[in-house]
C-alpha positions in Angstrom: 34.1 -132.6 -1.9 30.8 -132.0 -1.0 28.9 -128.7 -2.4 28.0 -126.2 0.3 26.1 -123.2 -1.0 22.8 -122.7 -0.3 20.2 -123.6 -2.7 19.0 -120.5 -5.1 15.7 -119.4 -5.5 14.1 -121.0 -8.3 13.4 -118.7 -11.7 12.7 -121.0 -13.7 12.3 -125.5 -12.9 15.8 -127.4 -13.2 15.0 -131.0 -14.0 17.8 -132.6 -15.9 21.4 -131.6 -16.3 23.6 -133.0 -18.5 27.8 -133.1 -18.3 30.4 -133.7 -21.0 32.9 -134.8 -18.7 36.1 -133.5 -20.6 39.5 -133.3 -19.7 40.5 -136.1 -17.9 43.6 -137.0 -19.9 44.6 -133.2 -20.0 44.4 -133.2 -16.3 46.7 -136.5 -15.8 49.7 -135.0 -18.6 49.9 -131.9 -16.2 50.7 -134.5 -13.6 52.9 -136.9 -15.2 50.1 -139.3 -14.4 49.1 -141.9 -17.3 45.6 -141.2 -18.7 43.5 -144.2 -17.0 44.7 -142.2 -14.0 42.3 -139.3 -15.1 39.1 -141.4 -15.6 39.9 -143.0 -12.3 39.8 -139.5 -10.7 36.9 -138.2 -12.6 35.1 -141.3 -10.8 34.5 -139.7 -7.9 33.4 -136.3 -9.5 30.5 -138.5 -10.7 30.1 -138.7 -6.7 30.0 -135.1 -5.5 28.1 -134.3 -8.7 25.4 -136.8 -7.6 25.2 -135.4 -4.1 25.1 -131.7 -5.2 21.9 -132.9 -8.0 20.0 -133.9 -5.1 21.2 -131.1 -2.7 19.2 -129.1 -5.8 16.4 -131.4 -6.1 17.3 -132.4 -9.8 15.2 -135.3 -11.2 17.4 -136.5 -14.3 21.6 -136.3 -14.4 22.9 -137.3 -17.8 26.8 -138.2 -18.5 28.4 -138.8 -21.7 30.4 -141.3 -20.3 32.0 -142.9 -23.3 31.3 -141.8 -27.3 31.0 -143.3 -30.3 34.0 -142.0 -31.5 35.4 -142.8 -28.8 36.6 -145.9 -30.2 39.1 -144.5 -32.3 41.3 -143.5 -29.3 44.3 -146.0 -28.3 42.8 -149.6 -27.9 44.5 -149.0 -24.2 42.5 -146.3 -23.4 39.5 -147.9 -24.6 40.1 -150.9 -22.6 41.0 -149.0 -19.6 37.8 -147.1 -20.0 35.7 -150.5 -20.1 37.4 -151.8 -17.2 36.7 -148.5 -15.1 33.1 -149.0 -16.3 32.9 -152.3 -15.1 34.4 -151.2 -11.8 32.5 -148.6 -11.3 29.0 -150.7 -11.7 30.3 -153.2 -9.6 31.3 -150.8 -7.1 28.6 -148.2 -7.0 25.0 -149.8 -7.9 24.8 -150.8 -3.8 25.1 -147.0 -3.0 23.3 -145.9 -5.7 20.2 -148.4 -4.5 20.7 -146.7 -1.0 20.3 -143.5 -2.2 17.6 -144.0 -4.7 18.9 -143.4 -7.6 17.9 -145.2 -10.9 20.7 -146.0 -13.6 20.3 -146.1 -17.0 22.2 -146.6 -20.4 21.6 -145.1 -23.5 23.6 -145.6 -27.0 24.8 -148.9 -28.5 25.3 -152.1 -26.6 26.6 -154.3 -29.5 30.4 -153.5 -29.2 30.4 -154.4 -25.4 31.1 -157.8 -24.7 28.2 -160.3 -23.5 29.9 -159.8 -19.8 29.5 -156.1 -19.5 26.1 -156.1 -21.0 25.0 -158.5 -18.8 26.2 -155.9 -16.2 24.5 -153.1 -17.4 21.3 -155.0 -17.7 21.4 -156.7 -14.1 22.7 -152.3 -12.5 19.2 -151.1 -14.4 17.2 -154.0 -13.0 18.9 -153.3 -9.5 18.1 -149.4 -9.5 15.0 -149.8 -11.0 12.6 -148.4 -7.7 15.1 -145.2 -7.6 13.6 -141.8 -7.6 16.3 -139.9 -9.3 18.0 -141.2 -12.7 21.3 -140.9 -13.4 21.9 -141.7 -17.6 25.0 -142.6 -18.5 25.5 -142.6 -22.4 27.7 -145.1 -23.4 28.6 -145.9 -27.0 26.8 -142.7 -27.7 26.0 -140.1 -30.2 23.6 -138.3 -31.1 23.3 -138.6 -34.7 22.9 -142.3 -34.5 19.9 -141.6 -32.0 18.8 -139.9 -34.6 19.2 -142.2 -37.3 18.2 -144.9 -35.1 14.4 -143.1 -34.6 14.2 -142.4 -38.4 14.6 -146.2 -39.1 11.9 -147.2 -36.8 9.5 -144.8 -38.5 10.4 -145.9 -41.6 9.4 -149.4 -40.9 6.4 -148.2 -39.3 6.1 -147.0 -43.1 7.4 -149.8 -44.7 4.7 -152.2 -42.4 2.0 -149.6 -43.7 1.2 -148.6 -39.6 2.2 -145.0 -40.6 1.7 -142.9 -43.9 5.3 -140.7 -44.3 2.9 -137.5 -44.1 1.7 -138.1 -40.5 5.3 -138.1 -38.7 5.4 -135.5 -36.6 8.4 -133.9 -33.9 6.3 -135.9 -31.2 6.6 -139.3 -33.1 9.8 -138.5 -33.8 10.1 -137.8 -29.9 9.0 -141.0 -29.0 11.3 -142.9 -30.8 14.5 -141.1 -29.1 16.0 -142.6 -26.0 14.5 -140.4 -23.1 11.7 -139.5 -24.6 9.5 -140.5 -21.2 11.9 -137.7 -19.3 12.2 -134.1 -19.8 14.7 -133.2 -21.9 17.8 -131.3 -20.2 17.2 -127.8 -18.9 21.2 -127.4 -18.6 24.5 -129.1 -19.9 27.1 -128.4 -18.4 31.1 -129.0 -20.7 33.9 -129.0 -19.1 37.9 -128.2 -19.8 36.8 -124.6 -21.5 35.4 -126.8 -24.8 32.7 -125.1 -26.5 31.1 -127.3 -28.5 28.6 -130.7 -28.4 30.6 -133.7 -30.1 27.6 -135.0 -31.1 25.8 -135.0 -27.8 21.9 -135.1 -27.2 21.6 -133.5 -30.6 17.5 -134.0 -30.5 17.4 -132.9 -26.7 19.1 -129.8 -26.5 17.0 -127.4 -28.6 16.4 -125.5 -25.8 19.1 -126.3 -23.6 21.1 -123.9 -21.6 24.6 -124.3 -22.0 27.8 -123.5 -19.3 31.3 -124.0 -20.2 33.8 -124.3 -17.2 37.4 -124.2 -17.8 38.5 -126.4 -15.4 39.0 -130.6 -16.1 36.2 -132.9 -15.3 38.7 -134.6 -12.3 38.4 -130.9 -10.5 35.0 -130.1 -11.2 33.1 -130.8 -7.6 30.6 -129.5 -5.9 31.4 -126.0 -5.6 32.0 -125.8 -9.3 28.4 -127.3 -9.6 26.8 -125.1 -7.2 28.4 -122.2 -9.5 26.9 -123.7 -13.0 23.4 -124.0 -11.3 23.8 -120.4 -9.9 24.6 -119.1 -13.3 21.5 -121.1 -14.8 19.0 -119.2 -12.4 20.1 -115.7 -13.3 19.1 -116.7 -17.0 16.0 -115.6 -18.5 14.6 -119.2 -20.7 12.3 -117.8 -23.0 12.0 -120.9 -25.8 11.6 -118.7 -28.5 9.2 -115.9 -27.0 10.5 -112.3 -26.1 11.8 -111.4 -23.1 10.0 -109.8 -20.3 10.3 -108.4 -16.7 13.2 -107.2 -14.7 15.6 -110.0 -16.5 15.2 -108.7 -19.6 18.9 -108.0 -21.2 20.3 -110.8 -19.4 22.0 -113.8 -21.3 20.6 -116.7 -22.1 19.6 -118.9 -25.2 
């Protein structure tokens, strides 16, 4: 389902959302469906998601597709979930071409087999002229990012480029994986979780954060349109006091 609201005035620049897409096992046990059933479903949210981003003129869409710790579920998940992401590249990189939209992967590509890797590689090279990005984090999580950055400074150390006193937030910065887009102005959880799992942990300092309580395979549109409404009646003040008629209002 396509979102229909009108676009809000703008308080404050919305450049990058990002989703933990949560819930879509939850929403196939209420059915009686298996879980694969869920992620199948959740698919197309990815869609209507994608059309409501550029309805609202966002730049950057992030999805934590698949964590690091997700590989601790049932190998049948797992390799349901692999399958779906094969699918789905296989399926969707034509469209997303069409409609300008760049794809890119970030988190660990060693555990996918030389097939889907050579996947991923050939959807980025496809997309790569696209306007818009749409990141899915794969293999994911945010400490290892983290870690990830720390080793390649260390080297830089080790190789006597860089003395340990001169690393700064913005070398640490460049080191992460989106460090050439702006980090995400909103993410967005769904299934009425209230927490991270280890998601962007570098990125969202600042971030505004919206909790829906329905699954991911029922958050369309609509639901978007209402996140994105409650981001532009918050005041973002990155650490400064609040002024003008917003003041009192709720935001991070």
């Amino acid at each position: 389902m396509k979102s229909s609201s009108k676009v809000p005035e703008k308080v404050h620049p919305l450049r990058h959302v990002a989703i933990i897409m949560d819930g879509n096992n939850r929403w196939a046990a209420m059915r009686d469906l298996p879980g694969s059933a869920g992620h199948e479903v959740g698919v197309n949210r990815v869609r209507d998601v994608l059309d409501a981003c550029q309805k609202h003129n966002v730049d950057v869409i992030t999805l934590f597709a698949f964590s690091s710790e997700n590989w601790k579920r049932p190998d049948l998940e797992v390799r349901a979930l692999m399958a779906l992401l094969t699918s789905y590249l296989k399926k969707e990189v034509r469209q997303l071409v069409e409609r300008g939209i760049k794809l890119r992967f970030i988190g660990r590509r060693d555990n996918f087999s030389a097939r889907l890797n050579n996947l991923i590689t050939e959807s980025e090279a496809l997309t790569s002229a696209g306007k818009q990005t749409l990141v899915l984090a794969v293999d994911y999580g945010g400490r290892w990012e983290i870690t990830q950055a720390a080793r390649k400074l260390a080297g830089m150390v080790q190789q006597g480029m860089l003395k340990p006193e001169e690393i700064t937030e913005q070398l640490m910065h460049g080191q992460m994986s989106l460090s050439d887009l702006p980090p995400p102005d909103l993410c967005i959880r769904t299934a009425g979780e209230q927490r991270i799992s280890n998601f962007m942990l570098w990125h969202m300092a600042y971030t505004e954060f919206y909790f829906a309580d329905c699954y991911w395979p029922d958050f369309d549109g609509l639901a978007f349109d209402r996140a994105i409404d409650e981001y532009h009646r918050r005041q973002r003040r990155f650490g400064k006091r609040e002024t003008g008629p917003e003041v009192g209002q709720r935001h991070a």
